[in-house]
N, C-alpha and C positions, 0 to 999 in steps of 0.2 A: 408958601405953607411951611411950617415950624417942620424939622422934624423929629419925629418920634424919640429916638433917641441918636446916638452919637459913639461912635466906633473911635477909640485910639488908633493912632498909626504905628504901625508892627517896622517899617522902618523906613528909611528917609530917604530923596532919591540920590543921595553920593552914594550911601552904602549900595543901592541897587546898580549903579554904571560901575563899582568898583570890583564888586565880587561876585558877579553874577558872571557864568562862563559865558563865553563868547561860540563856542558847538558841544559838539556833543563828549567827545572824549581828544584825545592830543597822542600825536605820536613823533618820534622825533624825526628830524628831517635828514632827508638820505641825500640831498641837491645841495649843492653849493653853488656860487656865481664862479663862469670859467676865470682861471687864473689866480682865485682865492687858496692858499694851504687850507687842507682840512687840521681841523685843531687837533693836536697830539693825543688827545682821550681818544677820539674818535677812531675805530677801526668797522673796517665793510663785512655785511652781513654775511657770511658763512654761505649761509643759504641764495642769498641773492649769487653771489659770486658762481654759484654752483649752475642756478638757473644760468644764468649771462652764459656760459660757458657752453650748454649744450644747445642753448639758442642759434652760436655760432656753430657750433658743428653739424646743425639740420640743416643752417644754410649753405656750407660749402657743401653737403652730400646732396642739396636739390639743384648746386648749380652744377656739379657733375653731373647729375643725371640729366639735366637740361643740356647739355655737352652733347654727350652720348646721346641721347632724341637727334637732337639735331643732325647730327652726321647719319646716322642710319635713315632719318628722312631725307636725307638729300639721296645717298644713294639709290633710296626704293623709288622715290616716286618721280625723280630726275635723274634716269640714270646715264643721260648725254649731258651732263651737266659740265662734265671734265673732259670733253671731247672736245679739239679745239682746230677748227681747220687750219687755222693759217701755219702748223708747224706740216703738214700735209704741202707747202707749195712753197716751201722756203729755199731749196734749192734742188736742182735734177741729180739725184739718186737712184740712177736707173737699175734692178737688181733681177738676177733671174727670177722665173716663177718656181724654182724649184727651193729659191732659199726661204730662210724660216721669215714668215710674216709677221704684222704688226702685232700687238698685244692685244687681243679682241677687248679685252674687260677696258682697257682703255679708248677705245671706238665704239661699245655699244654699252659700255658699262657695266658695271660686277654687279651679279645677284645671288649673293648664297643663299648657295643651298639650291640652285635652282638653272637648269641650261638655258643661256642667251638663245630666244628665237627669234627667224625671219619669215615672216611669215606672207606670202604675198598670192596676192585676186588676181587671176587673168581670164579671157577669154578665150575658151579653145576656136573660136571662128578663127581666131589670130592671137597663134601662139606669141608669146615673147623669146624666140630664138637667140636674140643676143642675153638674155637672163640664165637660160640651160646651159650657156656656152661658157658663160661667168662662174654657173654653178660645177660645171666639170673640174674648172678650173683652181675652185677653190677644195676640192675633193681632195688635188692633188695639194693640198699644203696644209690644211685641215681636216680631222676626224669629225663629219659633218652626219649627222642623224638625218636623214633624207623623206620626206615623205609627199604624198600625194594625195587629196580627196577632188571628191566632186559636190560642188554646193547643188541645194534642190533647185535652185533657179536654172540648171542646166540638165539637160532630160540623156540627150546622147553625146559620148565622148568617145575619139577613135581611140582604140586600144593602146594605139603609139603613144598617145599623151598620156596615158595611165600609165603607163609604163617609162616615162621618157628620164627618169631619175635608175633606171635600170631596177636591179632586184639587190638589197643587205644580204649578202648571203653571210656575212656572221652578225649576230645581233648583240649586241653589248648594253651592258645596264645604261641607265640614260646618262648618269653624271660622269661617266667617260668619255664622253663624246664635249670637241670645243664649242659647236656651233651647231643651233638647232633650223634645216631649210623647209619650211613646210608650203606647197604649192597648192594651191585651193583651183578646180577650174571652176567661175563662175562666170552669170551674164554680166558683167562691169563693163562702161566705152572703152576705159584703158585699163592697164596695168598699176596695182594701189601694193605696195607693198609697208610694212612694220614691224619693227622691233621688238617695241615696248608696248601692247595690246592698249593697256588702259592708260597711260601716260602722254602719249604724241599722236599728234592728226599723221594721217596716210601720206606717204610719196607717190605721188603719182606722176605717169607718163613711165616709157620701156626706158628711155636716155636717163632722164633722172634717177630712174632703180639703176640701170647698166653701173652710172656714176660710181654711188653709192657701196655701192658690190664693189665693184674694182679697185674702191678705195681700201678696202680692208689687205691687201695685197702689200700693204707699207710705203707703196712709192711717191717719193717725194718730188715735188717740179717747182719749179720756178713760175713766176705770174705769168709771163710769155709762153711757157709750154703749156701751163695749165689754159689756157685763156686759147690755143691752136687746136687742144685736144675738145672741150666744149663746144669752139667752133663746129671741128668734124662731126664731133656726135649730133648736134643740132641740124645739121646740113643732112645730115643721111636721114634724120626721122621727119625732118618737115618739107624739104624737095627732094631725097632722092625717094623714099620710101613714102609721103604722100603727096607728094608734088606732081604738077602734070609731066608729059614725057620729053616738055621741053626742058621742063627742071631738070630731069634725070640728066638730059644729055649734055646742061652745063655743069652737073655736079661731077659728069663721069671723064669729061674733058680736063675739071682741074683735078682730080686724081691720081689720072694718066700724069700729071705735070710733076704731083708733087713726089710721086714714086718715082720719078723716073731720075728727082734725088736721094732719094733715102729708099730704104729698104719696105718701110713704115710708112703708115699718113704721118707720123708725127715721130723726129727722131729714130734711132736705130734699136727699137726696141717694142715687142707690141703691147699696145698700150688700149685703152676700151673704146678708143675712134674705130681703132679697125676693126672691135668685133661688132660693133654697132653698126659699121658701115657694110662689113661684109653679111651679118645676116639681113642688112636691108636689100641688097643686091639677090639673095637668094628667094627672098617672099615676093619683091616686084618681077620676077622673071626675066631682071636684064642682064645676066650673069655673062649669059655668051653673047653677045654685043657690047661687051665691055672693049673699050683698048687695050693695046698688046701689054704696057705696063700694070693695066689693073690686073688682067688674066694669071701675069705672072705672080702679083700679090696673093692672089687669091688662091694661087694653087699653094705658095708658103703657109695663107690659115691650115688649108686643110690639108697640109701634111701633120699639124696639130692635133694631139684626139680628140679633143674637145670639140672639135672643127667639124670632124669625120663624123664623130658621134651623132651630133645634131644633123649628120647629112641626112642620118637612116629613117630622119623623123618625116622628112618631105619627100621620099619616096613611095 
């Protein structure tokens, strides 16, 4: 079909690939290919330079702060994280009880602002004797906040065990004190002690806390000494203390042997075999059928106050 009429063409298609833009508007270019000179007109945007600048300054101020996080996290929610046994058995530094002890904050961890506590479950059916004997002990080397409750799981408790941390007769703000011992009597099979409440599972068993405790004391041993004192401790809570009475009277025979070299179960110095093994002698009732060398160790504990102290409990 014809048509109607007929349109000129307004232009041609070279004119249209040649001057028609290719987007919308053009700006010049900020990038170059690495290792190209920028051309000599060329100088960086004021502005850009300004931004670049403090882009870099947010980010070293977030990785500080990310620094700073991180350290304060490790201390709060790991605060055994810097505890390290093995400088604990590196060599025998045997040292009185009366010198200054370890650095607590480095055995149970630093928390400001805030007193390290030890907080530990027992059952008054069966006190932990060797733990109150640890705790006198540590009285005398640290300014220890002392306390006692009773859980509802337990209905009656003798008077002696409420009382068996004695009486504060001065009472001092809390953050004066090194070390916080709080004693709970409840119904538990054994003895669960902790540190750090929300952070670590429970130690449990009397030998494992006795351990623990008497580590705080600073003393250093060697693998051999440390590996003779576990021995003892293990030997008095699983045959002498619940073993039958044949057990007892092999454990009380090598005793007799090992005293009758040393002054000590272990080495010239007392160390938490003997207080472990002497409060286990005192709950099984075999104190006075002991042999002549244990009798005379045992009168050495309790020339100790610590020893005597805990005597008044079992009376």
């Amino acid at each position: 079909m014809p048509a109607m009429y007929k349109v000129r063409p307004l232009h041609s298609a070279g004119v249209l690939a040649e001057h028609l833009p290719s987007c919308m508007y053009s700006l010049p270019n900020l990038h170059r290919a690495p290792g190209t000179a920028a051309p000599p007109q060329e100088e960086a945007d004021p502005s850009l330079q300004a931004l670049e600048s403090r882009q870099e300054e947010i980010l070293k101020r977030l990785y500080e702060l990310k620094s700073a996080v991180d350290g304060l996290s490790k201390m709060i929610q790991t605060p055994d994280a810097d505890f390290d046994v093995t400088n604990i058995i590196q060599t025998d530094e045997f040292s009185p009880l009366t010198t200054n002890g370890a650095d607590l904050d480095l055995m149970l961890g630093k928390d400001y602002g805030a007193l390290k506590d030890v907080v530990i479950n027992a059952n008054p059916s069966l006190p932990p004797l060797s733990l109150l004997v640890i705790h006198s002990l540590l009285c005398e080397r640290y300014k220890i906040l002392s306390a006692v409750h009773t859980h509802s799981s337990v209905k009656n408790v003798p008077e002696n065990l409420l009382k068996c941390f004695g009486e504060q007769t001065k009472k001092q703000p809390r953050h004066e004190y090194q070390l916080g011992f709080t004693l709970i009597w409840k119904d538990v099979p054994k003895p669960q002690m902790k540190f750090s409440i929300q952070t670590m599972c429970p130690i449990e068993g009397e030998g494992n806390i006795a351990r623990f405790l008497f580590s705080l004391f600073g003393h250093k041993y060697n693998a051999v000494t440390s590996t003779l004192i576990d021995s003892w401790v293990d030997t008095a809570i699983f045959q002498l203390k619940e073993g039958s009475s044949k057990e007892r009277g092999a454990v009380l025979r090598s005793m007799n042997a090992a005293l009758g070299k040393s002054s000590w179960l272990v080495g010239n110095e007392l160390t938490v075999a003997d207080v472990v093994a002497w409060c286990a002698l005192q709950q099984t009732g075999t104190a006075n059928a002991a042999p002549a060398n244990v009798q005379k160790w045992m009168k050495s504990c309790e020339n100790l106050a610590p020893f005597s102290s805990v005597m008044k409990l079992l009376k």
